[in-house]
LUMBABA-850977 format. One record per atom (N, C-alpha, C): residue number from 1; residue in three letters; atom name; x, y, z. Coordinates in pm, whole numbers, plus 50000, padded with zeros to 5 digits. Example, Ala and Ser with C-alpha at 12.3 -4.5 7.8 and 13.67 -1.06 7.14 Angstrom:
// residues 2
<atom 1 'ALA' 'N' <51319 49431 50780>> <atom 1 'ALA' 'CA' <51230 49550 50780>> <atom 1 'ALA' 'C' <51320 49670 50780>> <atom 2 'SER' 'N' <51285 49775 50708>> <atom 2 'SER' 'CA' <51367 49894 50714>> <atom 2 'SER' 'C' <51290 50003 50787>> 
// end
This chain:
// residues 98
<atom 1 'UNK' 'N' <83474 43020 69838>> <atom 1 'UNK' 'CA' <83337 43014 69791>> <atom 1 'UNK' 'C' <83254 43120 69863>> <atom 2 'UNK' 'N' <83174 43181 69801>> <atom 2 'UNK' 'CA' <83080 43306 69883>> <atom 2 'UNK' 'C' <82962 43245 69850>> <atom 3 'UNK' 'N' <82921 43294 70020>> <atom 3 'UNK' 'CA' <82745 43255 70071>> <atom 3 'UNK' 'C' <82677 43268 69941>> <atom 4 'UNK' 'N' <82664 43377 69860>> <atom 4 'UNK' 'CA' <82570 43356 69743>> <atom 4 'UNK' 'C' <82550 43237 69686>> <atom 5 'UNK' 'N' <82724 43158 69682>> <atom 5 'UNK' 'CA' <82749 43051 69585>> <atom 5 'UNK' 'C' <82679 42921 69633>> <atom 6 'UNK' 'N' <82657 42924 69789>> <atom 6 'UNK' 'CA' <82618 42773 69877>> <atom 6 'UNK' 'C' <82485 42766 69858>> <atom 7 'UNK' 'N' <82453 42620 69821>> <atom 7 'UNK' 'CA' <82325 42626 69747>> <atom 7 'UNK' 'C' <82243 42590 69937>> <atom 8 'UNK' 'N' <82055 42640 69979>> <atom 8 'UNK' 'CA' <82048 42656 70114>> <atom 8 'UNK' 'C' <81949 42553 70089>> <atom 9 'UNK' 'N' <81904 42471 70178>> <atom 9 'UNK' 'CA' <81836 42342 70135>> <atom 9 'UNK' 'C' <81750 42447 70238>> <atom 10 'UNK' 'N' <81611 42401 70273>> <atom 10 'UNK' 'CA' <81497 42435 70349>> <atom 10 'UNK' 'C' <81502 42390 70439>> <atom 11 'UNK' 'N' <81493 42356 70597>> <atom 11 'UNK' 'CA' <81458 42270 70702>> <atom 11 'UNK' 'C' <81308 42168 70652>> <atom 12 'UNK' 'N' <81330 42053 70753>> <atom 12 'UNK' 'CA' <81247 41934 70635>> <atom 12 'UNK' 'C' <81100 42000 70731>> <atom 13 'UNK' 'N' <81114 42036 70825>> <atom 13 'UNK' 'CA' <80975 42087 70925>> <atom 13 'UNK' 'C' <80993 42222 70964>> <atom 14 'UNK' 'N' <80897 42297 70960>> <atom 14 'UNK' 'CA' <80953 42435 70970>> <atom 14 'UNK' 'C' <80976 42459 71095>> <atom 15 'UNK' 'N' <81058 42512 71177>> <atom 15 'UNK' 'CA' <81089 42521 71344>> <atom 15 'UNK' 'C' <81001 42622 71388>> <atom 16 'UNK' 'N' <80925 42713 71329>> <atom 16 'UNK' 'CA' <80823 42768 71341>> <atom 16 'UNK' 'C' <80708 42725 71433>> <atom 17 'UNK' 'N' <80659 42667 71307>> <atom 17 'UNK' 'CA' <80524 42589 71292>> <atom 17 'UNK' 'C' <80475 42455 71285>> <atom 18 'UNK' 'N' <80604 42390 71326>> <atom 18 'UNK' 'CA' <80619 42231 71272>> <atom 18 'UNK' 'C' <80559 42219 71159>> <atom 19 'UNK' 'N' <80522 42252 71083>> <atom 19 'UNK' 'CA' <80431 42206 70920>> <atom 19 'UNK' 'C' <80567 42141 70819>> <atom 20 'UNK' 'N' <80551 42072 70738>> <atom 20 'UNK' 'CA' <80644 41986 70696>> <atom 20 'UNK' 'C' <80658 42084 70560>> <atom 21 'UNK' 'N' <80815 42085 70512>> <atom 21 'UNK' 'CA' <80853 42186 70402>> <atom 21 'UNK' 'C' <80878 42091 70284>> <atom 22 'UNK' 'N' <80853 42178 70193>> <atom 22 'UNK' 'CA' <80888 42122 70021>> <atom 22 'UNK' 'C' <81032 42134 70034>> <atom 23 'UNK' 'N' <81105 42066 69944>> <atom 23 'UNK' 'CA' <81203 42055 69961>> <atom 23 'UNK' 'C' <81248 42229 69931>> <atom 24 'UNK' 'N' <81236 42234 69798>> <atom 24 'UNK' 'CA' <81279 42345 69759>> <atom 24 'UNK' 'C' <81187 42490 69770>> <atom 25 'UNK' 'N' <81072 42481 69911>> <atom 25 'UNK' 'CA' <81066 42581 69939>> <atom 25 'UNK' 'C' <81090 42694 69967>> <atom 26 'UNK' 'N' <81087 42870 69945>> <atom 26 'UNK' 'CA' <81119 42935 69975>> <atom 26 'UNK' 'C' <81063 42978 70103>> <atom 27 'UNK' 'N' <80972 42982 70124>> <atom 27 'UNK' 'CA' <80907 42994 70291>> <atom 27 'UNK' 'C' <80832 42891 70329>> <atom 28 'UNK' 'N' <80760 42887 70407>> <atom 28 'UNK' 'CA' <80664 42787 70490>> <atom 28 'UNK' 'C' <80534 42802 70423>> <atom 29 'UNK' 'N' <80469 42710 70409>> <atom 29 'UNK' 'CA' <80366 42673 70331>> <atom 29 'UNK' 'C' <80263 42693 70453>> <atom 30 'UNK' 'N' <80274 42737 70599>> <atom 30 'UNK' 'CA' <80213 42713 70708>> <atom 30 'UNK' 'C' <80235 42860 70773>> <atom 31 'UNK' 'N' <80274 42888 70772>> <atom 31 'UNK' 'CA' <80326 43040 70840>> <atom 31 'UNK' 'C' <80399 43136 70773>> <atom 32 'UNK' 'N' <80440 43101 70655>> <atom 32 'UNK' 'CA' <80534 43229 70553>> <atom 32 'UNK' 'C' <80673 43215 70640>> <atom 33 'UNK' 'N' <80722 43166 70718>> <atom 33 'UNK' 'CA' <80875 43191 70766>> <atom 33 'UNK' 'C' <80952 43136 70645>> <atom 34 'UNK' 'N' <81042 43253 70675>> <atom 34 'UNK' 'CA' <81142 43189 70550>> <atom 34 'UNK' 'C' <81311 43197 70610>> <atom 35 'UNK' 'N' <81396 43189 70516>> <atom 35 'UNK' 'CA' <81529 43216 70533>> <atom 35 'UNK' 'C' <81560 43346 70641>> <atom 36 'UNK' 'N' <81545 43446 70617>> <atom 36 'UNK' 'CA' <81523 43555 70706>> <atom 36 'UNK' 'C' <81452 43582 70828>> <atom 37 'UNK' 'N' <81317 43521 70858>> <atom 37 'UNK' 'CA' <81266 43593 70961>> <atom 37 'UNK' 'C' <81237 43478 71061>> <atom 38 'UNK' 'N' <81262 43316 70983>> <atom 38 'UNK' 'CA' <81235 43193 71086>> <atom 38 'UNK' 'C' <81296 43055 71049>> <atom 39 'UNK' 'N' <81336 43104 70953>> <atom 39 'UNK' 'CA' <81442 42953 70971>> <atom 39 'UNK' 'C' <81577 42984 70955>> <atom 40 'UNK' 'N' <81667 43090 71014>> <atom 40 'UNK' 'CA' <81782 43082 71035>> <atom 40 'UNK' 'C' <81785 43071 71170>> <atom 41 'UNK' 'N' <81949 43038 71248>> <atom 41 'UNK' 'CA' <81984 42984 71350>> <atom 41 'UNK' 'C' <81929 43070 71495>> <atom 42 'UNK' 'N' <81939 43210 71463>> <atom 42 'UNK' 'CA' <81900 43292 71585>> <atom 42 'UNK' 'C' <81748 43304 71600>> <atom 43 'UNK' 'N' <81682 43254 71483>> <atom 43 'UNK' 'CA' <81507 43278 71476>> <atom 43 'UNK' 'C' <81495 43185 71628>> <atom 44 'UNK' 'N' <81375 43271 71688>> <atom 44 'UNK' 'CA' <81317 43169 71858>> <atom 44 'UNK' 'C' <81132 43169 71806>> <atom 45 'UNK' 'N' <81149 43178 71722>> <atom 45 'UNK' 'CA' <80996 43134 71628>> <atom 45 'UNK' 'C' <80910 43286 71685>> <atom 46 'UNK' 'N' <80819 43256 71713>> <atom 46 'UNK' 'CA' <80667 43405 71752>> <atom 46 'UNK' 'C' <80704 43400 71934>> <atom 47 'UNK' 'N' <80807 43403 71954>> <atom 47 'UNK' 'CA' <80826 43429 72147>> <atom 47 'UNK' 'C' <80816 43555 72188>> <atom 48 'UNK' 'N' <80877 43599 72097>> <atom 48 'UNK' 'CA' <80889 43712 72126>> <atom 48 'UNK' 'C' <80829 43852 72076>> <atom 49 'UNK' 'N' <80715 43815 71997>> <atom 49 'UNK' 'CA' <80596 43910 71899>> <atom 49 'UNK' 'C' <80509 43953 72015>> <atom 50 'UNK' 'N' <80494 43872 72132>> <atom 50 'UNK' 'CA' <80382 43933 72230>> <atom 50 'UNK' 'C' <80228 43887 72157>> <atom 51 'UNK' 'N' <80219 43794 72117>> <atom 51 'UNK' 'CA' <80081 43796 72029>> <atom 51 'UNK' 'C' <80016 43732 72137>> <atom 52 'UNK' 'N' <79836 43814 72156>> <atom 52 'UNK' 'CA' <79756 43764 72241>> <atom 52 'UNK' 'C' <79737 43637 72260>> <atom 53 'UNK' 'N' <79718 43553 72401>> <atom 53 'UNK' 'CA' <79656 43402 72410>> <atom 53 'UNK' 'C' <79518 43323 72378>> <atom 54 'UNK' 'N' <79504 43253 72414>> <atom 54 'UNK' 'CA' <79356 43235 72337>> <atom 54 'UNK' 'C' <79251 43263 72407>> <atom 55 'UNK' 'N' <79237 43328 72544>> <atom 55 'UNK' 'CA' <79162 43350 72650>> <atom 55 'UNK' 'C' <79142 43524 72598>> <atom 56 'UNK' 'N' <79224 43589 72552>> <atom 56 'UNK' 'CA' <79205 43720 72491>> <atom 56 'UNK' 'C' <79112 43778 72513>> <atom 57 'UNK' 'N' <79040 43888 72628>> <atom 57 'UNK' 'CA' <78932 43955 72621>> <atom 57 'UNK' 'C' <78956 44078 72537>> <atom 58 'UNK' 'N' <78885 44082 72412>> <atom 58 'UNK' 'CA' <78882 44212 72338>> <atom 58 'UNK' 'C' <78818 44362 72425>> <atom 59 'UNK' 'N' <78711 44293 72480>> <atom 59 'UNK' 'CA' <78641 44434 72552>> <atom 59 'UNK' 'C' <78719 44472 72652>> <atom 60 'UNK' 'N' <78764 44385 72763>> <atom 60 'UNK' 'CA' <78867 44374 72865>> <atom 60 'UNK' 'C' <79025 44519 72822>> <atom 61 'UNK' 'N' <79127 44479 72688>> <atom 61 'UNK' 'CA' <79164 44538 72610>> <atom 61 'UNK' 'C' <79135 44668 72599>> <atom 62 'UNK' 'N' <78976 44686 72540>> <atom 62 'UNK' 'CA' <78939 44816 72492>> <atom 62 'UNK' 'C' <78941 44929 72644>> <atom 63 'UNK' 'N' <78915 44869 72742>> <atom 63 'UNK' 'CA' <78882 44884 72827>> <atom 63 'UNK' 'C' <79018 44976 72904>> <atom 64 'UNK' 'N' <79126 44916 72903>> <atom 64 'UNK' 'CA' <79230 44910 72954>> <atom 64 'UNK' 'C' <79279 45009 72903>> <atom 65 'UNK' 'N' <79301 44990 72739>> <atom 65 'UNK' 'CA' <79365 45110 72676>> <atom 65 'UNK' 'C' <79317 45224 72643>> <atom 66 'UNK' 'N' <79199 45223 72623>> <atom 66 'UNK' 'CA' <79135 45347 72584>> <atom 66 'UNK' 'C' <79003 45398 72663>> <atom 67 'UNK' 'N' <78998 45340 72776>> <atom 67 'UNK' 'CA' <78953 45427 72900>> <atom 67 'UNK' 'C' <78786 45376 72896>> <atom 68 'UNK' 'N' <78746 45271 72822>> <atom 68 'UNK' 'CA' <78585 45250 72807>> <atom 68 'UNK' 'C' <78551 45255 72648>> <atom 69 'UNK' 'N' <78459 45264 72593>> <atom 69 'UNK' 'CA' <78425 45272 72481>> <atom 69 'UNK' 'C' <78483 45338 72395>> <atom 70 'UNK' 'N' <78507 45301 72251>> <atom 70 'UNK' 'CA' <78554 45380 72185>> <atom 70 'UNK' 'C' <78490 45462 72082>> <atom 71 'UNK' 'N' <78327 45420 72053>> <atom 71 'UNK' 'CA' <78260 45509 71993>> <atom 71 'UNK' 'C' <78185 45592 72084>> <atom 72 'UNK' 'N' <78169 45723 72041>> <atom 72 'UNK' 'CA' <78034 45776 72116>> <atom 72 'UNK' 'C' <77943 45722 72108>> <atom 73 'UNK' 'N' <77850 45698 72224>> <atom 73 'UNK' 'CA' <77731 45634 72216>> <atom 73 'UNK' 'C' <77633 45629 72140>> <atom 74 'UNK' 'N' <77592 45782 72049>> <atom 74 'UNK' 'CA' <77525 45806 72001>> <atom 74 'UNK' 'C' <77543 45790 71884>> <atom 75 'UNK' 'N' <77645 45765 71804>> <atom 75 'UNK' 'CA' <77705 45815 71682>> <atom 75 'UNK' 'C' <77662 45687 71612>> <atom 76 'UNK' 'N' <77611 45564 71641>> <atom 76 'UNK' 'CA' <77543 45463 71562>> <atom 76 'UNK' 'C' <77384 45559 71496>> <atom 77 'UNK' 'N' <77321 45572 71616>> <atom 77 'UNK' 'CA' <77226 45668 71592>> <atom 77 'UNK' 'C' <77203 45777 71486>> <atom 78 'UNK' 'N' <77312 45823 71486>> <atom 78 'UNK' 'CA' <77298 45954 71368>> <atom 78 'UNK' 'C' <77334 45927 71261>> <atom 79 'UNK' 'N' <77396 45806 71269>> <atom 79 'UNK' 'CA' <77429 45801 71137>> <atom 79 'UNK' 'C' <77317 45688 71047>> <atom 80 'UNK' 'N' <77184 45633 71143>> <atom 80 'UNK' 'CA' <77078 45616 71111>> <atom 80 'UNK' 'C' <76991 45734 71063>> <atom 81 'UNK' 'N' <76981 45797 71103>> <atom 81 'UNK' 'CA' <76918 45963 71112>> <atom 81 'UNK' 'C' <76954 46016 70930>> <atom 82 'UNK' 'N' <77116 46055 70965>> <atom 82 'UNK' 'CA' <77190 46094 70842>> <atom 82 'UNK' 'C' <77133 45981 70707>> <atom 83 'UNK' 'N' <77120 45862 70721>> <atom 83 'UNK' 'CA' <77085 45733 70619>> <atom 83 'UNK' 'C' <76958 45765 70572>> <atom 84 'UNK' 'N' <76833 45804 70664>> <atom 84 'UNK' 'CA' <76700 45807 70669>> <atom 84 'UNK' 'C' <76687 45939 70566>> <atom 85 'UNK' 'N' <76789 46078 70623>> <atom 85 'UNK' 'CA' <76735 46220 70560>> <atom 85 'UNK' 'C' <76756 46166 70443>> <atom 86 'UNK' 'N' <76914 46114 70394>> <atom 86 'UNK' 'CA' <76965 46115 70241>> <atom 86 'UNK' 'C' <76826 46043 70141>> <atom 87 'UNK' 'N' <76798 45921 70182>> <atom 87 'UNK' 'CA' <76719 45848 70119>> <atom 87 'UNK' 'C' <76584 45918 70092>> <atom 88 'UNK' 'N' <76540 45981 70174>> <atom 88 'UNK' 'CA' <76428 46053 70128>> <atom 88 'UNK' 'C' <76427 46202 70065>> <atom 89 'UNK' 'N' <76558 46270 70025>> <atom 89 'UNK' 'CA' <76577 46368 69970>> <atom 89 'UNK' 'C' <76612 46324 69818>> <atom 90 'UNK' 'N' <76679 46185 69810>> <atom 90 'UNK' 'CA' <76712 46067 69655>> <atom 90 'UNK' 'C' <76567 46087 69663>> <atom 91 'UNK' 'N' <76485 46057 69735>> <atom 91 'UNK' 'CA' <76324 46002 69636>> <atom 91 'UNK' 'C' <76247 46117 69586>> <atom 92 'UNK' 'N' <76300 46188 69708>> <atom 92 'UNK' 'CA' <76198 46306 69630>> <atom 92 'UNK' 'C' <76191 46381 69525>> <atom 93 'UNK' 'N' <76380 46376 69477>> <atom 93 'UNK' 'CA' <76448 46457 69383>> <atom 93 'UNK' 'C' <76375 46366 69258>> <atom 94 'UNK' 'N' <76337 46234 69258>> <atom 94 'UNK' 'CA' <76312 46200 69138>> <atom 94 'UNK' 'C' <76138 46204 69176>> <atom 95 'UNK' 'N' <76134 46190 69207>> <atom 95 'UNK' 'CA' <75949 46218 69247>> <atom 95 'UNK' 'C' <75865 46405 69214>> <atom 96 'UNK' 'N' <75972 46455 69263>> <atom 96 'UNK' 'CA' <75911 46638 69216>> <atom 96 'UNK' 'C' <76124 46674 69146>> <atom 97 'UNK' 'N' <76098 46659 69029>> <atom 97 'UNK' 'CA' <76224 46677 68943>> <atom 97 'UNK' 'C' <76173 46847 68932>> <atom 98 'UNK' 'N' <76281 46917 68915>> <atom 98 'UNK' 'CA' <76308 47049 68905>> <atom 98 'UNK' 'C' <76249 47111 68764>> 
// end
């Protein structure tokens, strides 16, 4: 008989996510794991993804990797500036038409 032929029942809880499976689910109704990436025998669930904890400082992060801020300081600014010229060059074009 070949693997194609063996019909694969679902695990009744996903080993994932504990969330409880349809019978004849193809993945997890809770996390998307499926046959391939979390419910076969060698899957060790998200151990090993490295995904942040819940204490997670984002700025901390920014900080670390990319040396301090990542926008220029100013560049909120100009692009107020840039917003302000456009809008009043739209009004004027219809205000003194060519």
């Amino acid at each position: 008989m070949k693997a194609s032929e063996i019909k694969w029942v679902p695990p009744e809880t996903c080993p994932v996510c504990g969330v409880d499976v349809p019978p004849k689910a193809l993945a997890c109704p809770g996390c998307g794991a499926d046959r391939q990436s979390g419910w076969n025998d060698e899957a060790t669930g998200l151990d090993g993804v490295d995904l942040p904890g819940e204490n997670f400082d984002y700025d901390q992060f920014v900080e670390r990797e990319f040396g301090g801020q990542v926008k220029p300081a100013g560049q909120k600014t100009m692009w107020w500036v840039v917003g302000i010229v456009l809008l009043i060059a739209i009004v004027a074009l219809f205000l003194f038409p060519w």
